[in-house]
TIVO-2410 file (N, C-alpha, C; in nm, 3 decimals):
# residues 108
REC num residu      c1      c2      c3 atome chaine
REC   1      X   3.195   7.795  -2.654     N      A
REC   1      X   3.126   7.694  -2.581    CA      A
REC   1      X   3.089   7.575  -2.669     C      A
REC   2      X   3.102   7.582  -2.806     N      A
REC   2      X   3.034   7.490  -2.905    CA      A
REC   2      X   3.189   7.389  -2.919     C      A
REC   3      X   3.319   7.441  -2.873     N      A
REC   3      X   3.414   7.367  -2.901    CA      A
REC   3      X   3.397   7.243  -2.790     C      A
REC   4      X   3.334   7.261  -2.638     N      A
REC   4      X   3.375   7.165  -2.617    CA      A
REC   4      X   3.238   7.027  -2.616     C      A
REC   5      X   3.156   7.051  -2.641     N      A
REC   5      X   3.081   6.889  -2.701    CA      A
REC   5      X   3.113   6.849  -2.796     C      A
REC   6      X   3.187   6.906  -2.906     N      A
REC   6      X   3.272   6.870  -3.034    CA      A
REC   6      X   3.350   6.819  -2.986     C      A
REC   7      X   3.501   6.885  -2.871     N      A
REC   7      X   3.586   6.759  -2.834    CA      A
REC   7      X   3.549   6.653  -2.736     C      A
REC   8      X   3.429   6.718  -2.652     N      A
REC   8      X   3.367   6.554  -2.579    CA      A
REC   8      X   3.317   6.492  -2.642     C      A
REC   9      X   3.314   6.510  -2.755     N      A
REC   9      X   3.195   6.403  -2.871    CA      A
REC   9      X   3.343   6.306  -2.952     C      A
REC  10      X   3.430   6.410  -2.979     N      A
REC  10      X   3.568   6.328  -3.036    CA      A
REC  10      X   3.628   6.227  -2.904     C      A
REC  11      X   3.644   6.273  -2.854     N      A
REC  11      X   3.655   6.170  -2.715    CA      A
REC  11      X   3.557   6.049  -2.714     C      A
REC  12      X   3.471   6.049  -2.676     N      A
REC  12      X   3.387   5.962  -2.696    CA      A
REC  12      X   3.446   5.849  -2.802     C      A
REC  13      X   3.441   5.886  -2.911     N      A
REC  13      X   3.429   5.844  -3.009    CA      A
REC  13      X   3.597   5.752  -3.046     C      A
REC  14      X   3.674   5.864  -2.978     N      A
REC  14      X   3.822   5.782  -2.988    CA      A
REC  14      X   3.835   5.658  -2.921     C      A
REC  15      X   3.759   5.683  -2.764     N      A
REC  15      X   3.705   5.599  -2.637    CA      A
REC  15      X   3.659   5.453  -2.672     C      A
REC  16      X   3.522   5.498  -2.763     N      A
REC  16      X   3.487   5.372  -2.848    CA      A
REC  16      X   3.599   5.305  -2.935     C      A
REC  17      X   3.650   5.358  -2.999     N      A
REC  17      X   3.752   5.283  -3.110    CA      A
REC  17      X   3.874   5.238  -3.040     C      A
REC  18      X   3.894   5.273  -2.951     N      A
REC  18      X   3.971   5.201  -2.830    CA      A
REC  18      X   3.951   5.059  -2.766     C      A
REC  19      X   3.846   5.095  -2.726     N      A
REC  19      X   3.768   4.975  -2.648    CA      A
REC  19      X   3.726   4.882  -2.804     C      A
REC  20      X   3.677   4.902  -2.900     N      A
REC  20      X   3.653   4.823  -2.987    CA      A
REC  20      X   3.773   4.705  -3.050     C      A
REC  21      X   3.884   4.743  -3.043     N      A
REC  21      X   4.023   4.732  -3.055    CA      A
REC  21      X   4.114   4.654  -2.973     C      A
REC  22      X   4.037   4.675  -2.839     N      A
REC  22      X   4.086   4.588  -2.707    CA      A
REC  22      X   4.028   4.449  -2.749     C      A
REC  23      X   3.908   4.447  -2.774     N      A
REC  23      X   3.815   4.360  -2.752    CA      A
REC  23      X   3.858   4.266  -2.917     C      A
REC  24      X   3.897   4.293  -3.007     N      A
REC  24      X   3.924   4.243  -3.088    CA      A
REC  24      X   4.109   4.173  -3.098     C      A
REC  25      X   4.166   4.255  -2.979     N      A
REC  25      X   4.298   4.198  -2.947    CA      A
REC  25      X   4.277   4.078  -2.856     C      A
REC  26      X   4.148   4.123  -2.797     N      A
REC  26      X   4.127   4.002  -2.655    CA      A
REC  26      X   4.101   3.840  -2.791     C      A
REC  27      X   4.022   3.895  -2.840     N      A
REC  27      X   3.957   3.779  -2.950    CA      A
REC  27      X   4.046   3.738  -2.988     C      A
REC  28      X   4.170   3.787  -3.042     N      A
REC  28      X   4.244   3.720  -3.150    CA      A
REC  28      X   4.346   3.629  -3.048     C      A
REC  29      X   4.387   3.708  -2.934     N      A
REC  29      X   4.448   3.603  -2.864    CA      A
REC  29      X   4.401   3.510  -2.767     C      A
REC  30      X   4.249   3.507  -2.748     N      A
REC  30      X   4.217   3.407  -2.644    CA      A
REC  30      X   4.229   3.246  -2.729     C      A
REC  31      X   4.258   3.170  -2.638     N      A
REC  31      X   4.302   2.995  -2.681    CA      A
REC  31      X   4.194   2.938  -2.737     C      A
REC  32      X   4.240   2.841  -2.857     N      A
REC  32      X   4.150   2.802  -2.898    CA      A
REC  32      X   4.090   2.643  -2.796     C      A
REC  33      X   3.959   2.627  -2.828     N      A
REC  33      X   3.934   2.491  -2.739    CA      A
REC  33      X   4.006   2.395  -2.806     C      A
REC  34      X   4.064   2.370  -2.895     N      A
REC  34      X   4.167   2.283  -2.891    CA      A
REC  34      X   4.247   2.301  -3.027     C      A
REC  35      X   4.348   2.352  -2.951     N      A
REC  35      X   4.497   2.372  -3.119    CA      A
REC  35      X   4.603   2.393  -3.023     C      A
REC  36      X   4.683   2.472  -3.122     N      A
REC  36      X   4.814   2.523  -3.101    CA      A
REC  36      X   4.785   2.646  -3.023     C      A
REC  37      X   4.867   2.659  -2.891     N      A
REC  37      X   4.823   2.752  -2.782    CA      A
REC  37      X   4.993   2.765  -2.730     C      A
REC  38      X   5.050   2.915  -2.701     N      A
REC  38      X   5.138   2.952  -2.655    CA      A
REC  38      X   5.146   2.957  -2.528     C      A
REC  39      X   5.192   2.898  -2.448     N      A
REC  39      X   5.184   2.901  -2.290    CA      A
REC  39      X   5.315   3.005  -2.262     C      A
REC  40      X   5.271   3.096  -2.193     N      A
REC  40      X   5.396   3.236  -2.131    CA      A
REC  40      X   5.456   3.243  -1.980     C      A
REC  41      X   5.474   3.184  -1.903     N      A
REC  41      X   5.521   3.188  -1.800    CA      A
REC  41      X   5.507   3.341  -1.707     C      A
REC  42      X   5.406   3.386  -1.648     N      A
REC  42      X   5.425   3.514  -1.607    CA      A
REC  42      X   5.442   3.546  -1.430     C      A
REC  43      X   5.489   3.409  -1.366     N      A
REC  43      X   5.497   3.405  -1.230    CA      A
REC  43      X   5.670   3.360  -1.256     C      A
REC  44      X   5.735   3.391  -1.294     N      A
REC  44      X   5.876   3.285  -1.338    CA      A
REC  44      X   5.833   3.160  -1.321     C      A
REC  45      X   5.781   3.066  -1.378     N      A
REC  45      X   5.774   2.925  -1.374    CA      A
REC  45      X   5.919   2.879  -1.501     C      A
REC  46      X   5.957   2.757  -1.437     N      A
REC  46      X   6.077   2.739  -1.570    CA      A
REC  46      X   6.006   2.646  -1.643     C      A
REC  47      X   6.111   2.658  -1.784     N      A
REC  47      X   6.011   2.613  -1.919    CA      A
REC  47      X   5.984   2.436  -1.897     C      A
REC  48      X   6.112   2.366  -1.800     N      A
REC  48      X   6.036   2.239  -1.786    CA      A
REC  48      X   5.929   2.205  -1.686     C      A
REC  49      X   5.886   2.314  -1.588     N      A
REC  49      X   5.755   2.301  -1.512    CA      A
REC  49      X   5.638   2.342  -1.591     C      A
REC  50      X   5.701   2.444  -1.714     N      A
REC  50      X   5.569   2.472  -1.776    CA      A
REC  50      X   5.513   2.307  -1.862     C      A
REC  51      X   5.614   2.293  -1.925     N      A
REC  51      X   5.575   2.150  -2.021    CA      A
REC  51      X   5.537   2.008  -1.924     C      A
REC  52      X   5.547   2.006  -1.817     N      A
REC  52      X   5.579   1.934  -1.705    CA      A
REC  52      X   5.386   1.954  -1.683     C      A
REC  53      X   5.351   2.079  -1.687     N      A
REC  53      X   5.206   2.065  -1.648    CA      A
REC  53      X   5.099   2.032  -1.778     C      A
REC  54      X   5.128   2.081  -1.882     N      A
REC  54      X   5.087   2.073  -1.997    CA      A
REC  54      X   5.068   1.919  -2.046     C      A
REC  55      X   5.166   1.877  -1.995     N      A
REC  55      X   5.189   1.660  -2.044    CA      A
REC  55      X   5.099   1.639  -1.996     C      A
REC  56      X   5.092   1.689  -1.853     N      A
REC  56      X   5.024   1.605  -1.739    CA      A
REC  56      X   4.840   1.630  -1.764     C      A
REC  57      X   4.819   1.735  -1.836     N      A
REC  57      X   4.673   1.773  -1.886    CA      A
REC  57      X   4.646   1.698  -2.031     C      A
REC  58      X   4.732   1.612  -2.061     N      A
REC  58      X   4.724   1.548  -2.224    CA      A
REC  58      X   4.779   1.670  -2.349     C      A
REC  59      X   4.838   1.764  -2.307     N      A
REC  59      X   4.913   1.836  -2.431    CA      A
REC  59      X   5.018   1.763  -2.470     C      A
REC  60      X   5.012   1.823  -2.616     N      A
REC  60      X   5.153   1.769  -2.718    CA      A
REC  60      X   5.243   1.851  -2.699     C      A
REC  61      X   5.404   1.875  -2.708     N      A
REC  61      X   5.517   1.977  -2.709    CA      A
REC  61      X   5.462   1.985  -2.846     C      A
REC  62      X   5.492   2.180  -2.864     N      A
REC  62      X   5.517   2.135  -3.009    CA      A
REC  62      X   5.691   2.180  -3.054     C      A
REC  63      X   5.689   2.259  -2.958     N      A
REC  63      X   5.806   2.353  -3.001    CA      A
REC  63      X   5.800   2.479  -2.901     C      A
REC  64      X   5.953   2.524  -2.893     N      A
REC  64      X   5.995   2.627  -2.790    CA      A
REC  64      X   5.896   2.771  -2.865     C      A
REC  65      X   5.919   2.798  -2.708     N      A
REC  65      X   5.765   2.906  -2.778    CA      A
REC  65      X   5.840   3.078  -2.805     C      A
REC  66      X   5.842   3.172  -2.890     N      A
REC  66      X   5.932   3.274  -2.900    CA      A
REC  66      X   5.942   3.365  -2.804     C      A
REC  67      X   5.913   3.345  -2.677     N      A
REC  67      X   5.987   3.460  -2.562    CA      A
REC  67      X   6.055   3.338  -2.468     C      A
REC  68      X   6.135   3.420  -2.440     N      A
REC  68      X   6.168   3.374  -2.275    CA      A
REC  68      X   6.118   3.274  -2.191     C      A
REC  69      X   6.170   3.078  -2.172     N      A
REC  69      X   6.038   3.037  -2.090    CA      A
REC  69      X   5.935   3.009  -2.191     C      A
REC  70      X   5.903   3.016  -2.266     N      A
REC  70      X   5.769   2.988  -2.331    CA      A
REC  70      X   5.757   2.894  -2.449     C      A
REC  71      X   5.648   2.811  -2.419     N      A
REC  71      X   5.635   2.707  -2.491    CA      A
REC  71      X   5.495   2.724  -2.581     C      A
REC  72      X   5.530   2.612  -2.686     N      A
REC  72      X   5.416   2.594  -2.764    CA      A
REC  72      X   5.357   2.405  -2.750     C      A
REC  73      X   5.225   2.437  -2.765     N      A
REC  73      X   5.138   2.300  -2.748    CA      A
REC  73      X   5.080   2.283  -2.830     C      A
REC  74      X   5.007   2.135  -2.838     N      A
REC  74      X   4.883   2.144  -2.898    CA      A
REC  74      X   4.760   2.085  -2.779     C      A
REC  75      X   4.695   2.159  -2.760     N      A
REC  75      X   4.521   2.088  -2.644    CA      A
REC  75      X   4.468   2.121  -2.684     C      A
REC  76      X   4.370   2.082  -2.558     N      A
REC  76      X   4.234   2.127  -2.521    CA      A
REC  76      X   4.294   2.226  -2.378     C      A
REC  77      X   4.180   2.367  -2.449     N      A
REC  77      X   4.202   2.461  -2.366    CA      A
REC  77      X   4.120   2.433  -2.235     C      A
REC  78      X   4.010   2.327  -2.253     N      A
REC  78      X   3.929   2.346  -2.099    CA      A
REC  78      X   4.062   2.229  -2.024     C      A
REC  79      X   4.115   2.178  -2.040     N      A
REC  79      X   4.229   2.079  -1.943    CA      A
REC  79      X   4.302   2.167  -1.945     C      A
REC  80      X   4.366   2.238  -2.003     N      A
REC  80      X   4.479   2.314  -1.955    CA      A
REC  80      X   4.535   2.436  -1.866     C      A
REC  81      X   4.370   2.505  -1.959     N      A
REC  81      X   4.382   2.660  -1.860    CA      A
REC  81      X   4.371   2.657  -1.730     C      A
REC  82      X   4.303   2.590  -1.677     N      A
REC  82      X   4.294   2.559  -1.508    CA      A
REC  82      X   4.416   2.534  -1.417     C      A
REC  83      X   4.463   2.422  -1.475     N      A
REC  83      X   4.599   2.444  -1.402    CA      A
REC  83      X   4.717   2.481  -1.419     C      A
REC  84      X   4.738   2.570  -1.558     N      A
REC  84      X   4.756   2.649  -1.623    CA      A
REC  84      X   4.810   2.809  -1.555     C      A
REC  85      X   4.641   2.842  -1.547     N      A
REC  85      X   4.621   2.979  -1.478    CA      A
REC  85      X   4.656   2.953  -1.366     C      A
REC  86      X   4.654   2.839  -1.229     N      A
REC  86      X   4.656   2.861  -1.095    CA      A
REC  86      X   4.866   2.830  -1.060     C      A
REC  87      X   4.926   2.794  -1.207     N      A
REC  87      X   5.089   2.800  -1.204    CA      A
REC  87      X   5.101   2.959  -1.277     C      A
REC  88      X   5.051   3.032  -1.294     N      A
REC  88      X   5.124   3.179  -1.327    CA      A
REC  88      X   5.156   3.156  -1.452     C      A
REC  89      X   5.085   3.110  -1.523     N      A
REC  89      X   5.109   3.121  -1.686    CA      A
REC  89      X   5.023   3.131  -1.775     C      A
REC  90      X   5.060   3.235  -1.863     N      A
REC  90      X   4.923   3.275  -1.937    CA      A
REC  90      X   4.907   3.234  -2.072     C      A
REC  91      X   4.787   3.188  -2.098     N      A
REC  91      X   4.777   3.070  -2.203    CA      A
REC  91      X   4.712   3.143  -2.325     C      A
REC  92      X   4.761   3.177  -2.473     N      A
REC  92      X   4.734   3.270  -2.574    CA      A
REC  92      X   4.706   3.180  -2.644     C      A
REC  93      X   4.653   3.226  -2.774     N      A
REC  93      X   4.575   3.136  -2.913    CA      A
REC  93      X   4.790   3.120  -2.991     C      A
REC  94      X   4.841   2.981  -3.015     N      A
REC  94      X   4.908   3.029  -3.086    CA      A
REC  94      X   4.938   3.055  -3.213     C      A
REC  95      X   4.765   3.068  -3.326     N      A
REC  95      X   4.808   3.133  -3.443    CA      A
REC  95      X   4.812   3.293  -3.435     C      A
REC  96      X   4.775   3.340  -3.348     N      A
REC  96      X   4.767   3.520  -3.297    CA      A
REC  96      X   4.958   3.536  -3.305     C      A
REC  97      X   4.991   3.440  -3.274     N      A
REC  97      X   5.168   3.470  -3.265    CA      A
REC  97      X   5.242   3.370  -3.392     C      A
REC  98      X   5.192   3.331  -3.475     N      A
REC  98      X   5.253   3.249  -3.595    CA      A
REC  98      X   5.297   3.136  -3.561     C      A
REC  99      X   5.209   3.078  -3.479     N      A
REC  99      X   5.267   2.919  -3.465    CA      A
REC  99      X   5.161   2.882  -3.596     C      A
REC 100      X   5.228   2.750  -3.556     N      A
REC 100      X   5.177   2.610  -3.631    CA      A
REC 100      X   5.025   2.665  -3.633     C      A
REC 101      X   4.933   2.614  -3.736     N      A
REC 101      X   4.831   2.544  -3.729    CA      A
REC 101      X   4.826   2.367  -3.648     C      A
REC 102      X   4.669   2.368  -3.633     N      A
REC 102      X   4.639   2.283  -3.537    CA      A
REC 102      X   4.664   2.147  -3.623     C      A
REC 103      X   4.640   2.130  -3.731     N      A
REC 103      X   4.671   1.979  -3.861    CA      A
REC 103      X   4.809   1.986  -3.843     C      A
REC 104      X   4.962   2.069  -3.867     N      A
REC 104      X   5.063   2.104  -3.868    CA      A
REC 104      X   5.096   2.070  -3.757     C      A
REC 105      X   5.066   2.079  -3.620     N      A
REC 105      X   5.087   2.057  -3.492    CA      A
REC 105      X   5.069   1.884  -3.470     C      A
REC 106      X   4.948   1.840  -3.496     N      A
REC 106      X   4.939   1.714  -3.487    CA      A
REC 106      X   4.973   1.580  -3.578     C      A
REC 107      X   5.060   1.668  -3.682     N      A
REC 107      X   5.118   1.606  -3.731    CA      A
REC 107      X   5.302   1.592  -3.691     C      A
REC 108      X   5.299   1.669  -3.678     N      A
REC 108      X   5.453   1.708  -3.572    CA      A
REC 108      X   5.483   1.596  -3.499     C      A
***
């Protein structure tokens, strides 16, 4: 009987380091308020409607972004994500994926 609050206690505990882990993946990829940001296409939008909305919010191209469809910018995340999110595309930090820095970008 003593084995199992030992493995509900290891549970727990894996549970936590799980969730601690999520939350630090969420961090590393949410957009910065204004840099280099990977835009992903996750409704099929094509890559010139994606850049097509991005201009139109004051983003820079910076460069084709490494999946499928996907581009890299430089903004501001409060202009972008909005209409952004309501075209089916999901907007990541892009030093979490090895883009440019944000000086590197605006110098581009």
């Amino acid at each position: 009987m003593s084995a199992r609050p030992s493995a509900f206690r290891r549970s727990l505990v894996v549970g936590q380091i799980l969730a601690a882990l999520g939350i630090f993946a969420l961090i590393a990829l949410a957009p910065p308020a204004q840099g280099t940001m990977l835009l992903v296409p996750i409704s099929g939008q094509s890559e010139s409607r994606i850049v097509a909305i991005a201009l139109a919010q004051g983003a820079t191209l910076v460069e084709r972004g490494p999946l499928p469809s996907s581009v890299i910018v430089y903004g501001e995340r409060a202009s972008l994500l909005g209409p952004l999110s309501r075209a089916g595309v999901l907007t990541l930090s892009g030093g979490a994926v090895g883009c440019r820095s944000g000086k590197q970008a605006a110098a581009a």
